[in-house]
N, C-alpha and C positions, 0 to 999 in steps of 0.2 A: 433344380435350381442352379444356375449359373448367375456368376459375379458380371456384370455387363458395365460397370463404371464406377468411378472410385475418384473424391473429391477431398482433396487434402488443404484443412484451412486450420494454418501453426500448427496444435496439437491432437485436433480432432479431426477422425475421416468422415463421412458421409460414402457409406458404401449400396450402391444400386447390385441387387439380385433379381433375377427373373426367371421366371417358370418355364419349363422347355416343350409344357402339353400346350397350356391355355398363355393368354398373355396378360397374366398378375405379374405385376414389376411390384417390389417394397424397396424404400431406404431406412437402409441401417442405422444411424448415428451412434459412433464410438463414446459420443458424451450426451448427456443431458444438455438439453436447451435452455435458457436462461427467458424467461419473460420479455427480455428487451434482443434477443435474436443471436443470444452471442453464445458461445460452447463451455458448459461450466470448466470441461477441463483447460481453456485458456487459461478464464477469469484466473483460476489456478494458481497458475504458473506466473501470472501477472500477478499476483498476492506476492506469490515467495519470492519473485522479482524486489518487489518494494521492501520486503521484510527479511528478506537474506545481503541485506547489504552489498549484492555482485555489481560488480559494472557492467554495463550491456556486453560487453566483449567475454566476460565470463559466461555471460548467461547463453551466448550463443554458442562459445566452444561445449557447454555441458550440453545443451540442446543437441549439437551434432553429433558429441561423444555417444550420447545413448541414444542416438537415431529417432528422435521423438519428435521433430522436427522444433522450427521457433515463428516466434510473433515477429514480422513485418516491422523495422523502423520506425514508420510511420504510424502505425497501429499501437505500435508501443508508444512514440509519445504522446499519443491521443489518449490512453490511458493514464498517463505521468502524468497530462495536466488536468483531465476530468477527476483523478486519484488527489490531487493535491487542491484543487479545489476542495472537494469535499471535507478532506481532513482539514483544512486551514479552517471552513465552516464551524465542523465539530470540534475544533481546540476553541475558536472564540468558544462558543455556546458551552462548554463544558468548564470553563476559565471562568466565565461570567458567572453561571450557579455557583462555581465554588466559591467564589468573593462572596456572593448573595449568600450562600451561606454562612462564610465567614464574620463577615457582617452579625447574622443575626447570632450567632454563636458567641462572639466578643461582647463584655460585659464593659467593657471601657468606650466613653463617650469620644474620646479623641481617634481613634480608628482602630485596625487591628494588627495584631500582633502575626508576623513571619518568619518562617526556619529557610535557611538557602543552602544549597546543595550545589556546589560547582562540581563538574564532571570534565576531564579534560580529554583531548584526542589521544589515544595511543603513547605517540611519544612523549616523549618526558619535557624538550620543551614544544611543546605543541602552538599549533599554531591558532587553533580556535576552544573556546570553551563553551561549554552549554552550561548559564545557569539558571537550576530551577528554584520557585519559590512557592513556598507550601506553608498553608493556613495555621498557625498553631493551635486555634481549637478542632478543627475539622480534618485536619491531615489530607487537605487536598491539595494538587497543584493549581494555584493562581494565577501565574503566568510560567513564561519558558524564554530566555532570551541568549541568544548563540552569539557570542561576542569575540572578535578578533583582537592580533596583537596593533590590528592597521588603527584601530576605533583610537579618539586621544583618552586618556586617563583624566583620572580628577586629581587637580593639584592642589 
């Protein structure tokens, strides 16, 4: 068996071998396939892309650093906005049951009762805040809303 071709796409290979008696060729694939044609060990990377907070410039020097290669610009942000759809999707739908249940949880006719959790960036005078708002009888989040210093105040 010899190696006769080799297809490198961002983090998975596709490696062609072939037989040196008969001519049986197979392809290797470094990663599992995903239903929808794409290489789990992207999907991967494109997780801890989203979920390790780096900016694409990080993600590309650590990509190089350990010779693993990277995801395409454009590939990536074809998954930034198929990724952000989705979750935008699943925060309404998961915002809405929690109210619904809020809702039916609350014993009070006039509406229901909320705990807020502001969370602020880093620095001390930061410049954006996230605040969240969670159900008092249900302990879930309700909404989420990211608020700057640009937004006017209530006077």
């Amino acid at each position: 068996m010899n190696m006769v071709a080799s297809q490198t796409t961002g983090n998975a290979t596709a490696f062609t071998v072939k037989c040196n008696i008969c001519d049986f060729d197979y392809v290797f694939n470094s990663s599992l396939q995903l239903p929808n044609g794409m290489d789990l060990i992207n999907m991967r990377v494109v997780y801890s892309y989203f979920t390790s907070e780096m900016i694409p410039s990080q993600i590309e020097r650590f990509g190089d650093s350990l010779a693993t290669g990277t995801i395409g610009k454009n590939k990536m942000q074809t998954f930034v906005n198929v990724y952000s759809e989705v979750v935008a999707t699943e925060r309404q739908l998961s915002c809405t049951n929690a109210i619904n249940e809020e809702v039916q949880a609350s014993e009070s006719p006039e509406g229901i009762d909320i705990i807020t959790d502001t969370r602020h960036s880093t620095r001390r005078n930061s410049k954006f805040t996230d605040v969240v708002y969670i159900g008092y009888k249900a302990h879930q989040v309700i909404d989420h809303k990211h608020v700057s210093r640009d937004e006017k105040n209530c006077d």
